[in-house]
MARDO-662471 format. One record per residue (C-alpha): residue in three letters; residue number from 1; x, y, z negated. Coordinates in nm, 3 decimals. Each point is the difference from the previous one (the first is absolute). Layout:
MARDO-662471
["ALA", NUM, [X, Y, Z]]
...
//
This chain:
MARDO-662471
["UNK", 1, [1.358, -2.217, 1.456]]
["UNK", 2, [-0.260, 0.243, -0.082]]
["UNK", 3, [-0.243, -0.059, 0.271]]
["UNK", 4, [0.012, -0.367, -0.171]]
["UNK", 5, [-0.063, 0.118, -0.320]]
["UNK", 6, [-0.263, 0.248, 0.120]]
["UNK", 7, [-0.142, -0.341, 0.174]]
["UNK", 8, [0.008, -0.166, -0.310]]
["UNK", 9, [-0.192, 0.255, -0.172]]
["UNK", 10, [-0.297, 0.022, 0.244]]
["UNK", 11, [-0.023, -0.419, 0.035]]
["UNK", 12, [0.040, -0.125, -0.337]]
["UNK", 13, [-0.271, -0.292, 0.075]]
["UNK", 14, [0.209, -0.110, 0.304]]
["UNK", 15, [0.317, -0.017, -0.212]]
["UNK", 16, [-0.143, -0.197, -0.246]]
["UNK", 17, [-0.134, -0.212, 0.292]]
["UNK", 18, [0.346, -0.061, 0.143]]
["UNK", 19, [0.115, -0.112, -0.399]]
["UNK", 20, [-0.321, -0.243, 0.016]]
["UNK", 21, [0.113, -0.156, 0.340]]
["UNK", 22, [0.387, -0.017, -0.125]]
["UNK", 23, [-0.110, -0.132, -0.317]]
["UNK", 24, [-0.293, -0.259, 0.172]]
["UNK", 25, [0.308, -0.118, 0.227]]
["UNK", 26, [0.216, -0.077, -0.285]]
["UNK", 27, [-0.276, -0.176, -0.240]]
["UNK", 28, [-0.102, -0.225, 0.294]]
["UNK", 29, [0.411, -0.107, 0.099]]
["UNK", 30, [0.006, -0.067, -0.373]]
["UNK", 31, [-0.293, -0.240, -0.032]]
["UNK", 32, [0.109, -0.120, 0.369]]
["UNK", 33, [0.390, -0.117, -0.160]]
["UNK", 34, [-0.178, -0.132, -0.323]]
["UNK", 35, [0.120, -0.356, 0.081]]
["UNK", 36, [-0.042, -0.075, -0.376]]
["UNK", 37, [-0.382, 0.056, -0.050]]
["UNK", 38, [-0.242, -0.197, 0.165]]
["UNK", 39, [-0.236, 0.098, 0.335]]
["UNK", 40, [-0.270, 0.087, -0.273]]
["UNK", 41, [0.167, 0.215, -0.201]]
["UNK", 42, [0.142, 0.189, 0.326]]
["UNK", 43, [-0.336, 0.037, 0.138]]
["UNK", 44, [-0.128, 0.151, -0.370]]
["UNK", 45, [0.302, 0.232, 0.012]]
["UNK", 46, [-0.144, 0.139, 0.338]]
["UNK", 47, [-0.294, 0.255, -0.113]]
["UNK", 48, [0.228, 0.120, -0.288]]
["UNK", 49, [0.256, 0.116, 0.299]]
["UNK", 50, [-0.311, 0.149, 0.190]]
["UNK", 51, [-0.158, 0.170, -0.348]]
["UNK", 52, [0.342, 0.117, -0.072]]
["UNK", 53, [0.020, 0.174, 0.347]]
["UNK", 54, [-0.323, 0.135, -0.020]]
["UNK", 55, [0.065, 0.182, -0.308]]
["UNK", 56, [0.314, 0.150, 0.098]]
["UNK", 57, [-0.155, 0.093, 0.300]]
["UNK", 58, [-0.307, 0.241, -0.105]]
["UNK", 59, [0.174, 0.089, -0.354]]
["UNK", 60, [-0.100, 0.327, 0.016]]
["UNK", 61, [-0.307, -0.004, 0.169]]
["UNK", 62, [-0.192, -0.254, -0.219]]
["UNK", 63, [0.243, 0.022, -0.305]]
["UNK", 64, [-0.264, -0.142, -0.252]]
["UNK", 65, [-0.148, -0.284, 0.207]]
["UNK", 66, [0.371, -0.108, 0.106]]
["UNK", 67, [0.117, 0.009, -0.378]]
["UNK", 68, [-0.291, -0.253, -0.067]]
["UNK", 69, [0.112, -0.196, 0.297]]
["UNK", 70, [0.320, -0.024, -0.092]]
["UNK", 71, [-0.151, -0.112, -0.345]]
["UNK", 72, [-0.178, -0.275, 0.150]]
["UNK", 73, [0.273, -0.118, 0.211]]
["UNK", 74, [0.209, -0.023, -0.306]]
["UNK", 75, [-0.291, -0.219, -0.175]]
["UNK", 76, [-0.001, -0.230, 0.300]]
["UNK", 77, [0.328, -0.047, -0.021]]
["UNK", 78, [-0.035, -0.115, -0.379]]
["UNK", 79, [-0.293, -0.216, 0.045]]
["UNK", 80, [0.143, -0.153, 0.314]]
["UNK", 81, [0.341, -0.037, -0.125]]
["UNK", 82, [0.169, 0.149, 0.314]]
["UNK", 83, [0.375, 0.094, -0.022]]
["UNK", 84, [0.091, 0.362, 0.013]]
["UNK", 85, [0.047, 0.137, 0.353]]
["UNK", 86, [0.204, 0.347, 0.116]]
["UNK", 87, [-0.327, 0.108, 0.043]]
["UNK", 88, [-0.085, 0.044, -0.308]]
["UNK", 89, [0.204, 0.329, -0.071]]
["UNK", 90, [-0.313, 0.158, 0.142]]
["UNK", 91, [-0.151, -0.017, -0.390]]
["UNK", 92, [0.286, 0.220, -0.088]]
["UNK", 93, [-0.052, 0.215, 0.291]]
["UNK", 94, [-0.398, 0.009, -0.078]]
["UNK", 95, [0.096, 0.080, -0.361]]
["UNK", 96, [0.214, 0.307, 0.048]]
["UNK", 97, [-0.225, 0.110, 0.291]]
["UNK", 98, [-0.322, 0.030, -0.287]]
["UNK", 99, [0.232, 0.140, -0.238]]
["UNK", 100, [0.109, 0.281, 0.251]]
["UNK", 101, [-0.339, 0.069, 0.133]]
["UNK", 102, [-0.205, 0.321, -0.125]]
["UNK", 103, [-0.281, -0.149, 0.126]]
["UNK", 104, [-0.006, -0.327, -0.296]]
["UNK", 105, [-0.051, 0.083, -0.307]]
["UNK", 106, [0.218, -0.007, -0.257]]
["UNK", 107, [-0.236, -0.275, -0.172]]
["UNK", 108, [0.018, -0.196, 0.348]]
["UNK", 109, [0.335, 0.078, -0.036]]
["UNK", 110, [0.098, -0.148, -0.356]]
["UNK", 111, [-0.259, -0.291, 0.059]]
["UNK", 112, [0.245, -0.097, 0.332]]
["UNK", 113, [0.368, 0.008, -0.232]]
["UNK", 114, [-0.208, -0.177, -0.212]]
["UNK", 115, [-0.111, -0.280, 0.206]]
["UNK", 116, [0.343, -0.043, 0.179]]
["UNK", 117, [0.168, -0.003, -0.364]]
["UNK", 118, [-0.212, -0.297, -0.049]]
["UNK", 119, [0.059, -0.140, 0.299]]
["UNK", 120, [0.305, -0.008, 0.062]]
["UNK", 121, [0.125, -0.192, -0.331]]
["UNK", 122, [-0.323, -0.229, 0.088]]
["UNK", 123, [0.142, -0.132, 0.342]]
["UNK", 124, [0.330, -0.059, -0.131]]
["UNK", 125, [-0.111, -0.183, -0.313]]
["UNK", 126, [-0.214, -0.208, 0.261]]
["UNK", 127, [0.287, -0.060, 0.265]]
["UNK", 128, [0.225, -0.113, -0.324]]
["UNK", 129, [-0.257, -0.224, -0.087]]
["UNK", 130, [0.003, -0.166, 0.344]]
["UNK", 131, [0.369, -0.013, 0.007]]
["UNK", 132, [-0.030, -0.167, -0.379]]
["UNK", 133, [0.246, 0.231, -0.169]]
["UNK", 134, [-0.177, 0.255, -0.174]]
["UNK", 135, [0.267, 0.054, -0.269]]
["UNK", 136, [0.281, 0.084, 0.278]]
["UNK", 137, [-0.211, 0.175, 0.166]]
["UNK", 138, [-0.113, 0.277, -0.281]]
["UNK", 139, [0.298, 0.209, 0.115]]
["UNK", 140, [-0.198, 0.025, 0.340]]
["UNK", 141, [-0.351, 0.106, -0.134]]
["UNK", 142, [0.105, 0.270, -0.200]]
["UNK", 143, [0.193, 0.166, 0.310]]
["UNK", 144, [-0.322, -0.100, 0.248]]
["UNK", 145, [-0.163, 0.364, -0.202]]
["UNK", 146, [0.299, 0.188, 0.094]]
["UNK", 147, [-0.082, 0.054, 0.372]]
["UNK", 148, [-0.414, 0.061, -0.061]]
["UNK", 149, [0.106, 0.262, -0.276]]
["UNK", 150, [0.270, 0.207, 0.188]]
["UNK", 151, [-0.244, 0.003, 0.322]]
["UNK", 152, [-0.250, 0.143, -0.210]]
["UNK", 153, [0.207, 0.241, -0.227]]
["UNK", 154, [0.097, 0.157, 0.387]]
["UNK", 155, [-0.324, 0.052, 0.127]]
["UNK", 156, [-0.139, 0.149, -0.333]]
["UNK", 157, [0.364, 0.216, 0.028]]
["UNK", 158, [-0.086, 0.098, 0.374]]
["UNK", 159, [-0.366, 0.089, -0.147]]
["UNK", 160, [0.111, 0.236, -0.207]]
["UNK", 161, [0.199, 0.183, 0.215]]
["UNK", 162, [-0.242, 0.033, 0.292]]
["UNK", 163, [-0.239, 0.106, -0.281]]
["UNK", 164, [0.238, 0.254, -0.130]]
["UNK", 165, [0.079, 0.132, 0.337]]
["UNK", 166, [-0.344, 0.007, 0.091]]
["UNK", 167, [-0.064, 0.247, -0.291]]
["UNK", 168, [0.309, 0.241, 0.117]]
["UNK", 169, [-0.149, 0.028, 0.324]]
["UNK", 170, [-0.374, 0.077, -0.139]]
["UNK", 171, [0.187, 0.251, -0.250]]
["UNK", 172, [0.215, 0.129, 0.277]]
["UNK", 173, [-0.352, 0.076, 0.233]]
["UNK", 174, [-0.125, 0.144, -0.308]]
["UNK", 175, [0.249, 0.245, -0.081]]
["UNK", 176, [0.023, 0.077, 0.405]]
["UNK", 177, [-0.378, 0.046, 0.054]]
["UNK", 178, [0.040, 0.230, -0.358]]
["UNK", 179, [0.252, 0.181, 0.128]]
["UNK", 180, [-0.184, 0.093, 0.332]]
["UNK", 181, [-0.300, 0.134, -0.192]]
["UNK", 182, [0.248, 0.215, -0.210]]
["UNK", 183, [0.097, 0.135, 0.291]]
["UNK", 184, [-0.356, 0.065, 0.205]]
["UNK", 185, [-0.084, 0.147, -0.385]]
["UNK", 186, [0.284, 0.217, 0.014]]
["UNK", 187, [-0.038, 0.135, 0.389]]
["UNK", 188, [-0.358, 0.063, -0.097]]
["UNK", 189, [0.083, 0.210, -0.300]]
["UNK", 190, [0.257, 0.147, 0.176]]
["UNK", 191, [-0.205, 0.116, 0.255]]
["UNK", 192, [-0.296, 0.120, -0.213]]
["UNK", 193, [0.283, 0.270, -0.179]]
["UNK", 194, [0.131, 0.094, 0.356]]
["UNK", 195, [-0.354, 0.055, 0.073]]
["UNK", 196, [-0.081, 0.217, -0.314]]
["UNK", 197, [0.354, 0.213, 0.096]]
["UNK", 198, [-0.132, 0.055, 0.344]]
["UNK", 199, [-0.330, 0.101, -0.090]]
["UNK", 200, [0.128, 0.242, -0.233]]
["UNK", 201, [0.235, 0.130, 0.241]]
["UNK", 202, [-0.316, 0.052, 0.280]]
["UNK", 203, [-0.202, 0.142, -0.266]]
["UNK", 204, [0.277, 0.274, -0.080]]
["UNK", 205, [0.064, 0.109, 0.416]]
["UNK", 206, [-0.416, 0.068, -0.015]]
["UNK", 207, [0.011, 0.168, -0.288]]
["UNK", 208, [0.294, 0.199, 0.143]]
["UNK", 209, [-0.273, 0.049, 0.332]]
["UNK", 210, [-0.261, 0.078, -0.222]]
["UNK", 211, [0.221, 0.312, -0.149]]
["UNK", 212, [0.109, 0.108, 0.292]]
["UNK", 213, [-0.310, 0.000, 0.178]]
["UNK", 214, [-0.169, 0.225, -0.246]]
["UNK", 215, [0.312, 0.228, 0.028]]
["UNK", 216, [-0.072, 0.024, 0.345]]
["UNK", 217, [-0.336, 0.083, 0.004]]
["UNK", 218, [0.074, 0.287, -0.269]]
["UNK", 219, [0.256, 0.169, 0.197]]
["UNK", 220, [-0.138, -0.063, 0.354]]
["UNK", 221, [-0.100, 0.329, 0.026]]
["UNK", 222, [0.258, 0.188, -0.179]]
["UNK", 223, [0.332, -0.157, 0.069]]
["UNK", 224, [-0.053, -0.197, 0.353]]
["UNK", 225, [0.372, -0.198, -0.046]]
["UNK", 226, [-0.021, -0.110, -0.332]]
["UNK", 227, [-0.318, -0.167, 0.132]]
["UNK", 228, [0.178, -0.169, 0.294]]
["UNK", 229, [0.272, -0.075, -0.234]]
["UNK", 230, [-0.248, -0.165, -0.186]]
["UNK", 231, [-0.193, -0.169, 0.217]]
["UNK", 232, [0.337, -0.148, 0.152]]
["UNK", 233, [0.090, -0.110, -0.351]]
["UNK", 234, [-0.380, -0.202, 0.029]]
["UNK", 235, [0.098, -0.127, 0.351]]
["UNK", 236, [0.344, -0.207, -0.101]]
["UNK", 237, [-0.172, -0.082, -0.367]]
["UNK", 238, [-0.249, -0.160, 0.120]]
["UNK", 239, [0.181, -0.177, 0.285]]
["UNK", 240, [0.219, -0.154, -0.284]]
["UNK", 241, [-0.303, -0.120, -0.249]]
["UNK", 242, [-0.113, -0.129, 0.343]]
["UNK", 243, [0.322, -0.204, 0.040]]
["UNK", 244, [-0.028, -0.116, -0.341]]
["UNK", 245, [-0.323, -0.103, 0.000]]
["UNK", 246, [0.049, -0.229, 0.335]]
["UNK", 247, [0.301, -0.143, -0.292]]
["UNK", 248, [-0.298, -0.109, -0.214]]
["UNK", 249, [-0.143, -0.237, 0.290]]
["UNK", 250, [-0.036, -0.315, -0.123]]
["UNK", 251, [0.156, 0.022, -0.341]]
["UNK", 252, [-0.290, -0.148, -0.284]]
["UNK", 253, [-0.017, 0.247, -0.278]]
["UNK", 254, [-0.086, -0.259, -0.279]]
["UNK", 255, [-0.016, 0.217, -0.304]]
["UNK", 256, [-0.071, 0.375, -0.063]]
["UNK", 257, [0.273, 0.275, -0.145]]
["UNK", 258, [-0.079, 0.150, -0.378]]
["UNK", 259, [-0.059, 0.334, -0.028]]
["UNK", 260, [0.315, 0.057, -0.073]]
["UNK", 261, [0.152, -0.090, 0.328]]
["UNK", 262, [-0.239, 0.204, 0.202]]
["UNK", 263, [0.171, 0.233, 0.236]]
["UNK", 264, [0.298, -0.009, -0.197]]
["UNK", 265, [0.304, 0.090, 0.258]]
["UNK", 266, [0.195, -0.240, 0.131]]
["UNK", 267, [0.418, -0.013, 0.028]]
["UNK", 268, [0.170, 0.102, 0.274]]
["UNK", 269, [0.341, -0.052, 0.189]]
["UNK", 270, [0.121, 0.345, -0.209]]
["UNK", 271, [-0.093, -0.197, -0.337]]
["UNK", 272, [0.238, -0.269, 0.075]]
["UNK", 273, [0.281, 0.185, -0.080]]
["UNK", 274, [-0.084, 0.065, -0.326]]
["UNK", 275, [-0.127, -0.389, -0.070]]
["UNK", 276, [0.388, -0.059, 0.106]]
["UNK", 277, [0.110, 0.242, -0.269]]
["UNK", 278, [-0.270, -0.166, -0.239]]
["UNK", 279, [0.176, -0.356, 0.088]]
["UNK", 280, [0.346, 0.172, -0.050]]
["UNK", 281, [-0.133, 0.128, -0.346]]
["UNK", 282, [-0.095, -0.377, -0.083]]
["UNK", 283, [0.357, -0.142, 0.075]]
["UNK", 284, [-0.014, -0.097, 0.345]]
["UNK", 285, [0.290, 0.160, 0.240]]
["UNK", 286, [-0.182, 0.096, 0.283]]
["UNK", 287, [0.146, 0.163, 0.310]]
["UNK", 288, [-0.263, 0.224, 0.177]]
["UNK", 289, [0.047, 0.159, 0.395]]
["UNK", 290, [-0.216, 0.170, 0.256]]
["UNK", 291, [0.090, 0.004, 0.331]]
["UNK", 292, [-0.215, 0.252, 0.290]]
["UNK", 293, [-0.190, 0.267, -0.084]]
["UNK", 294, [-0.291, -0.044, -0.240]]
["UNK", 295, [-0.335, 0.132, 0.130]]
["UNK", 296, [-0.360, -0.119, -0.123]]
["UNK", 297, [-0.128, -0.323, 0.066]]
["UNK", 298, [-0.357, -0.187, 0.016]]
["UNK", 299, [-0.104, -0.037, -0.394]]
["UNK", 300, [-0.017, -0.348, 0.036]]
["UNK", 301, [0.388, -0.046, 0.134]]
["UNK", 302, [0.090, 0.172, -0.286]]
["UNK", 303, [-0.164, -0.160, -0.257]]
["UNK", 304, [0.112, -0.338, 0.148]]
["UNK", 305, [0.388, 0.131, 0.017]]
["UNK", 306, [-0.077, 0.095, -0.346]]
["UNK", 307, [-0.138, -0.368, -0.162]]
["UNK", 308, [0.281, -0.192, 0.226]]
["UNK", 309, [0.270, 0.216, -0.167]]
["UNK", 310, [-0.150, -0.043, -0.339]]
["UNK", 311, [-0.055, -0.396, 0.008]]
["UNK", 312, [0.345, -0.036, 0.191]]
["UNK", 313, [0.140, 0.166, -0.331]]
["UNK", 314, [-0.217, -0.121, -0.247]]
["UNK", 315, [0.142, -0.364, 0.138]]
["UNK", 316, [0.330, 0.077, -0.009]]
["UNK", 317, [-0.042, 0.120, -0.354]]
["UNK", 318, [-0.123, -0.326, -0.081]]
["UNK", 319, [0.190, -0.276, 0.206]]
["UNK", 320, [0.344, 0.216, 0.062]]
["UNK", 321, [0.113, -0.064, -0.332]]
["UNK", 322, [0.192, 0.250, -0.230]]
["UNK", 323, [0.257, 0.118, 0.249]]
["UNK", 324, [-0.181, 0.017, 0.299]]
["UNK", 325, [0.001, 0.306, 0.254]]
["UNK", 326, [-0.252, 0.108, 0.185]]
["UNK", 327, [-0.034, 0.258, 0.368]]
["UNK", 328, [-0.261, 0.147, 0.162]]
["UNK", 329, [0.029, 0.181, 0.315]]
["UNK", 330, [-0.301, 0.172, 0.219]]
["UNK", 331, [0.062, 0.039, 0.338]]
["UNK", 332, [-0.249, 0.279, 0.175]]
["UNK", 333, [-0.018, -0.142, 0.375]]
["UNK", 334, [-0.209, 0.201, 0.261]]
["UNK", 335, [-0.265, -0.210, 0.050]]
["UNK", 336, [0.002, -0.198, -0.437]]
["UNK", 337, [0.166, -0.021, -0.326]]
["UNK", 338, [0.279, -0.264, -0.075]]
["UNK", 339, [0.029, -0.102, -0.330]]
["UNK", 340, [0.347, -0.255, -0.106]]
["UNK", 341, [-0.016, -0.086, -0.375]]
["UNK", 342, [0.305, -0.270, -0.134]]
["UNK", 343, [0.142, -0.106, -0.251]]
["UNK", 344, [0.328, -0.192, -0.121]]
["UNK", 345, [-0.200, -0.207, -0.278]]
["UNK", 346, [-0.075, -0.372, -0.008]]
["UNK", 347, [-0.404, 0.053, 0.050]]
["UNK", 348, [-0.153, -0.311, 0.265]]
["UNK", 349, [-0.264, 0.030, 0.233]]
["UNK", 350, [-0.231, -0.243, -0.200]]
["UNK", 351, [0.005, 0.186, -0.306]]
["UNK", 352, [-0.027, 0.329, 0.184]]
["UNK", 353, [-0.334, -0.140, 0.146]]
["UNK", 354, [-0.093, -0.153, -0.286]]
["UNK", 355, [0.009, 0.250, -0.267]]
["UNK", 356, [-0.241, 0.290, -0.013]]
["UNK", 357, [0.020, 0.343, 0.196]]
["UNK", 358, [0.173, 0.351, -0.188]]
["UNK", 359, [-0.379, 0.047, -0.194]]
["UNK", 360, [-0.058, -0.428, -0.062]]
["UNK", 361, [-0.310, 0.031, 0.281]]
["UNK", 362, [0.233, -0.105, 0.291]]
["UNK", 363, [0.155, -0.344, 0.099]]
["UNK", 364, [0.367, 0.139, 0.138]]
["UNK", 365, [0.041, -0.055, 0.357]]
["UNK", 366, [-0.381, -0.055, 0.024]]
["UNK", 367, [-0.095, 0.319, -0.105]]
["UNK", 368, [0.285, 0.157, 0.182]]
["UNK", 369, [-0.112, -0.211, 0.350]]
["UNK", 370, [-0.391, 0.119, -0.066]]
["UNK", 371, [0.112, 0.382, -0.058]]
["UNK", 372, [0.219, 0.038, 0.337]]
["UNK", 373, [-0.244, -0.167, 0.209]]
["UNK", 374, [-0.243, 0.229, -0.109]]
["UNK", 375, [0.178, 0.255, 0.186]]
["UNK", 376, [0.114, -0.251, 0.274]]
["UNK", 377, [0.395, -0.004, -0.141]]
["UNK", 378, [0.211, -0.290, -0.011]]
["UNK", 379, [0.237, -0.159, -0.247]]
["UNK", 380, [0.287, -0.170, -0.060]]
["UNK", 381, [0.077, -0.136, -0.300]]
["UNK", 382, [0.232, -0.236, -0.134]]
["UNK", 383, [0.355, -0.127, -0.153]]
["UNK", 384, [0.290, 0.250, 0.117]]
["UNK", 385, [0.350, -0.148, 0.103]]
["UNK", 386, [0.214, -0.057, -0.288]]
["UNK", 387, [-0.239, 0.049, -0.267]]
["UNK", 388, [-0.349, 0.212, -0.109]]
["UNK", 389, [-0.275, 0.093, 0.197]]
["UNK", 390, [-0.145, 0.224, 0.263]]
["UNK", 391, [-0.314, 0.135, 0.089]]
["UNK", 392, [-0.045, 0.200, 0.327]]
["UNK", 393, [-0.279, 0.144, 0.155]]
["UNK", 394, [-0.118, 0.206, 0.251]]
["UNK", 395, [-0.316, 0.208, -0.017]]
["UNK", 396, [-0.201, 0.185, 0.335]]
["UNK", 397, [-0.118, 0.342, -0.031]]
["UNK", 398, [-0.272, -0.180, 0.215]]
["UNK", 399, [-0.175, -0.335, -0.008]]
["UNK", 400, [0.111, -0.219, 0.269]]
//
């Protein structure tokens, strides 16, 4: 059944052409069994059947010229006094097919009811007036309108709707091609402030290298160790602005930091516990755990650890609702940092995306996404069984 309809769809003009043929095949057996008429008015009846056909045939490829056809035909059929034929339901059918189309317009549209208004009161007054009873026959004329104006009043219905389902689907594109440069907005910004962080956090290891190379080179002399200790200290530094620089690869920096937010230091994974006791402080019941032994980490894990924790609990703040509880465990592997944050509350993924990051420069789960594959983690976020939500995440000490 659906392959039909899907037929249907594609082949409109040979549907119609099937209706032409069916309806050509009845109009001629009609004039054919006409025993009452004469051979003349048979033979005059035959190009309204073929007219007829024609116009139901190419409807909707030629809508105007067929409409003015199907005028003509009905003209003919006054001047020549031919009887009506089955045929002749095409002039409803080209009426309702104008009315529908988008392509007419809606003065083509009017000036078509109009004309089969008139027309259709016309051939009945003139078929009453052959059959000499025009006064029993009033009855008859005022219904002949009925059929011309509920064609039309469908078509002009079907109008609308296509029209107004037209304009959902333009508004629907609209909002969807919107929403897409929200979102390339938002991963850009996001990725400008991740690139400010970093660069702050390279500039502090060199300044840390610059300090302890001119340590060095005072005590060289005088205190050998201290200057191997110091130069060791330079070594793994900068090794680690190395590894965060390789980080900045690729991301645009679009605007620059204020001179405020010049080498101002960053938060690290020993800072989250006491965001967790600033959450607690705000009304949120928040569970906190660390599992395996802590031990420094790369800057940049850190900091991302850090904004994942915040954002997970800024959302939960704002989606969990008043009663909502919130965990977060840290997990120190051997070779990364876990991080599980849930929560019991009613927060959705959509809204979690949607809505802006812990500081209103992030887009959720974007922002979250951009920071961990900065440092080549992975996440998992969504819905949890029964109820809240869960982020997870798993950060390298190195790149993979």
């Amino acid at each position: 059944m659906q392959r039909l309809y899907d037929f249907l769809r594609r082949h409109p003009t040979g549907v119609d052409s099937f209706w032409a043929v069916l309806l050509f095949g009845i109009g001629m057996l009609q004039v054919a069994d006409d025993s009452s008429s004469s051979t003349t008015a048979r033979m005059l009846a035959v190009p309204v059947v073929v007219a007829m056909s024609i116009v139901v045939a190419l409807r909707r490829k030629w809508t105007r010229a067929m409409f003015w056809l199907a005028a003509a035909t009905g003209v003919y059929q006054l001047i020549t006094h031919t009887d009506a034929n089955p045929a002749d339901v095409a002039m409803l059918i080209i009426l309702y097919t104008v009315a529908a189309s988008s392509e007419i317009s809606r003065l083509m549209s009017r000036t078509a009811f109009a004309i089969g208004f008139i027309a259709s009161p016309v051939y009945a007054v003139r078929f009453a007036v052959d059959q000499g009873n025009l006064r029993d026959n009033a009855l008859s004329v005022l219904f002949a309108i009925v059929p011309f104006a509920l064609a039309w009043v469908l078509g002009d219905s079907l109008r609308t709707r296509r029209a107004y389902y037209a304009q959902l689907v333009e508004r629907n594109q609209r909002l969807e091609n919107q929403r897409e440069a929200q979102a390339k907005v938002a991963v850009a910004a996001e990725r400008a402030r991740i690139a400010r962080e970093l660069h702050d956090v390279v500039a502090h290891n060199v300044s840390v290298m610059v300090v302890q190379a001119d340590g060095a080179a005072y005590v060289m002399d005088a205190a050998p160790e201290q200057a191997k200790e110091a130069l060791q200290t330079i070594s793994g530094t900068g090794r680690q602005a190395l590894a965060e620089m390789r980080r900045l690869l690729g991301v645009l920096r679009t605007g620059e930091p204020q001179e405020s937010e010049d080498y101002v230091p960053q938060p690290d994974v020993e800072q989250i516990e006491v965001l967790v006791e600033q959450v607690r402080a705000a009304g949120l019941v928040v569970d906190f755990e660390v599992e395996g032994a802590p031990r420094p980490l790369p800057t940049g894990v850190e900091l991302t650890a850090y904004r994942i924790v915040q954002e997970a609990l800024t959302n939960t703040r704002k989606h969990g609702g008043p009663d909502a509880k919130a965990s977060v465990r840290l997990v120190y592997f051997d070779d990364g940092l876990g991080l599980l944050v849930e929560d019991d509350g009613r927060g959705a993924a959509h809204e979690l995306y949607e809505d802006g990051g812990a500081d209103g420069a992030g887009h959720g789960l974007i922002g979250m996404r951009e920071r961990i594959g900065m440092v080549g983690g992975t996440l998992d976020a969504g819905p949890r069984p029964g109820g809240g939500f869960r982020i997870s995440a798993l950060l390298p000490l190195k790149k993979r």
